[in-house]
Steps between C-alpha positions, in 0.01 A plus 500: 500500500651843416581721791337844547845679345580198264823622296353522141277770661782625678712506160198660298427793774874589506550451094231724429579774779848497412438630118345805635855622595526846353893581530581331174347745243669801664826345693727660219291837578518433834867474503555789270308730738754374751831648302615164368662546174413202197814328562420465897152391429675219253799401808178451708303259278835293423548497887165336550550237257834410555349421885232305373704343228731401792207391766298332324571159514628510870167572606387259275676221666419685904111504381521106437736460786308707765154570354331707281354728674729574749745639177169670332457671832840647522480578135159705514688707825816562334280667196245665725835653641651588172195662382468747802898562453407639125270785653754551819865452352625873390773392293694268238734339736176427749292357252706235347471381894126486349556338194714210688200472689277435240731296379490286791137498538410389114753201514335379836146543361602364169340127473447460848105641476436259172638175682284574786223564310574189257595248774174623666289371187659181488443410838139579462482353159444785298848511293263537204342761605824729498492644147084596569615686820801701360288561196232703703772665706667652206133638378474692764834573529475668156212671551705659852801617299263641218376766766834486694732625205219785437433602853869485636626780283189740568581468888878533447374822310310617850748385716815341426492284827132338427576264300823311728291559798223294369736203401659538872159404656444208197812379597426502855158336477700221264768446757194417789344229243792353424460394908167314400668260230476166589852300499453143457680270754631238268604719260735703746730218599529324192815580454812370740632752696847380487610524110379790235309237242691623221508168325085479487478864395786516231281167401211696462660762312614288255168319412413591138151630585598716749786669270210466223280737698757732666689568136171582348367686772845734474476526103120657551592692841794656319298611177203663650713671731630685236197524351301692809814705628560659179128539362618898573784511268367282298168726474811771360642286287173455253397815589192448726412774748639402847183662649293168411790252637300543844188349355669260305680354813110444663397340187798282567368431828152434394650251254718295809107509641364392167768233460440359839124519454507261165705267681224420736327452216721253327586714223869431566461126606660297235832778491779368688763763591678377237235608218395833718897585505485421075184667447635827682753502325379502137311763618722730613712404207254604264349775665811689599685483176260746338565825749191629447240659789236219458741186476720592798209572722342202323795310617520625834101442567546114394813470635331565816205291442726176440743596800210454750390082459868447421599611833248309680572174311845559544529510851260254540744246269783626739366369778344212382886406383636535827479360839375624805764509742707656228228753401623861608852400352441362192246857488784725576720317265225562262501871560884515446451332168293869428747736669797302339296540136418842559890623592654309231252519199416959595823593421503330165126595418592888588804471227242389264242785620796771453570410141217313313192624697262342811269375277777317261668354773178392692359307188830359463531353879125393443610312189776335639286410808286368299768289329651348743152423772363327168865328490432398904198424519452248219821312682374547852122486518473108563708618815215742651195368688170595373 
């Protein structure tokens, strides 16, 4: 029988609450307004991810060792504390305290809320039920950060301060949830206490549907990255007038709703990742070639719309693929597959977007996605579990 504060309540009540944070559309504002030049702003971001780069899979392996929740806790108070030193830190040198911080608290939060959550559904025997619930959690989380990125910059315009004081008090209220998860007994000592089980996870790591799902999940990550963060510059380059890219962004949002919506409905069921990854990327291939107004924000809209049941089945695959007492680790190995895509594969994309264009070089890295997930998949799919 489920318990009053059973954690996939717990995990949908924080999930959704947390996407109302407000910071994110005007941090770099934020920051300006605080004296920090562009090149301070950049040393702060790099600081941040170098720390979770570097934490990550520690607190992987603690959260199995130790429990879930007692990581996710220290995690959600480490970022409740980062976010009140952004509003109270007056200076460069005190905020990259700040960005260590947050550092600190993502890689400690990072997989240890999903294994909870996931363990919690197979010892109630509703594994299958996973992709259903993060489905309608990222509906409404998409209809949250539709208002959020409209409403965040007309407070900052009142009052600078609104906005981070706000996501102080979110992050608060997260922090005294994260006390109601639920951690289960078996699952906290099923690891020996006297060796690190690097054997079982390196193991893991190395079982082809695992690297299957994380490699493809790091190709799409790494593509509509670029895709959303430079949707401004982009907007420049075929000549659209910035003053819609706010509205375009919420149709982007509606679409992650939209996407999420039609996979309750099935619309997506017979994709796997593999053919939502290959699908993508023809269409960003195609679309972005052109540089034209209505096949970039074309792109971008679909883009968004396939991005949102490919994420779901995706990190439902994940976990199906791995085992519990390995969960959080394997998760935060996961999420250094991203970070480790992201640092290597910017650099090279930003050469492209200095001398062939954003568009070019997008439709390029869609097309070679697309190349080599058909390449992967075809060899790999008897490997996944349906």
């Amino acid at each position: 029988m489920k318990k009053r504060f059973s954690n996939d309540k717990v995990y949908s009540f924080i999930s959704i609450l947390d996407s109302g944070i407000m910071i994110w559309p005007v941090l770099f504002l934020f920051y300006r307004y605080k004296g920090l030049s562009f090149i301070q702003i950049g040393i702060l971001q790099s600081i941040c991810s170098v720390v979770t780069f570097t934490l990550e899979i520690p607190f992987g392996i603690i959260s199995d060792r130790i429990g879930h929740k007692k990581v996710l806790i220290i995690g959600s108070l480490t970022n409740a504390l980062s976010f009140i030193g952004i509003i109270l830190m007056p200076s460069f040198t005190s905020l990259i305290l700040v960005e260590v911080l947050s550092g600190v608290g993502d890689s400690a939060t990072s997989g240890s809320d999903v294994a909870l959550l996931f363990n919690y559904l197979n010892d109630v025997g509703e594994r299958d039920n996973y992709q259903e619930l993060r489905s309608k959690i990222r509906q409404k989380q998409a209809v949250i950060r539709f208002f959020v990125r409209i409403i965040s910059t007309v407070l900052y315009t009142w009052n600078c301060f609104i906005p981070f004081i706000i996501s102080v008090v979110i992050k608060i209220v997260v922090l005294f949830m994260s006390f109601l998860y639920h951690e289960p007994a078996q699952k906290t000592n099923a690891v020996g206490k006297t060796k690190w089980p690097w054997k079982d996870i390196k193991k893991e790591v190395l079982k082809r549907e695992y690297l299957l799902y994380v490699f493809t999940g790091s190709f799409m990550l790494l593509i509509f990255c670029e895709i959303s963060q430079y949707m401004g510059p982009i907007f420049n380059e075929t000549n659209i007038d910035v003053a819609y890219l706010g509205a375009v962004l919420a149709i982007g949002s509606l679409m992650d709703f939209a996407g999420s919506k039609l996979y309750d409905k099935g619309v997506f069921g017979k994709f796997s990742c593999g053919g939502l990854s290959i699908v993508f990327g023809l269409v960003a291939a195609i679309l972005f070639v052109f540089r034209t107004p209505i096949t970039v924000i074309s792109g971008y809209v679909i883009c968004s719309l396939i991005y949102a049941p490919f994420s779901i089945k995706l990190s439902d695959g994940i976990n199906r693929a791995i085992k519990d007492e390995h969960r959080a680790t394997l998760l935060s190995i996961e999420n250094q597959f991203d970070t480790m895509a992201l640092f290597v594969f910017e650099p090279i994309m930003g050469i492209g977007f200095d001398n062939v264009g954003i568009t070019l070089t997008i439709s390029a890295c869609s097309f070679l996605m697309l190349v080599i997930m058909t390449f992967l998949w075809r060899k790999g799919a008897s490997c996944v579990q349906s």
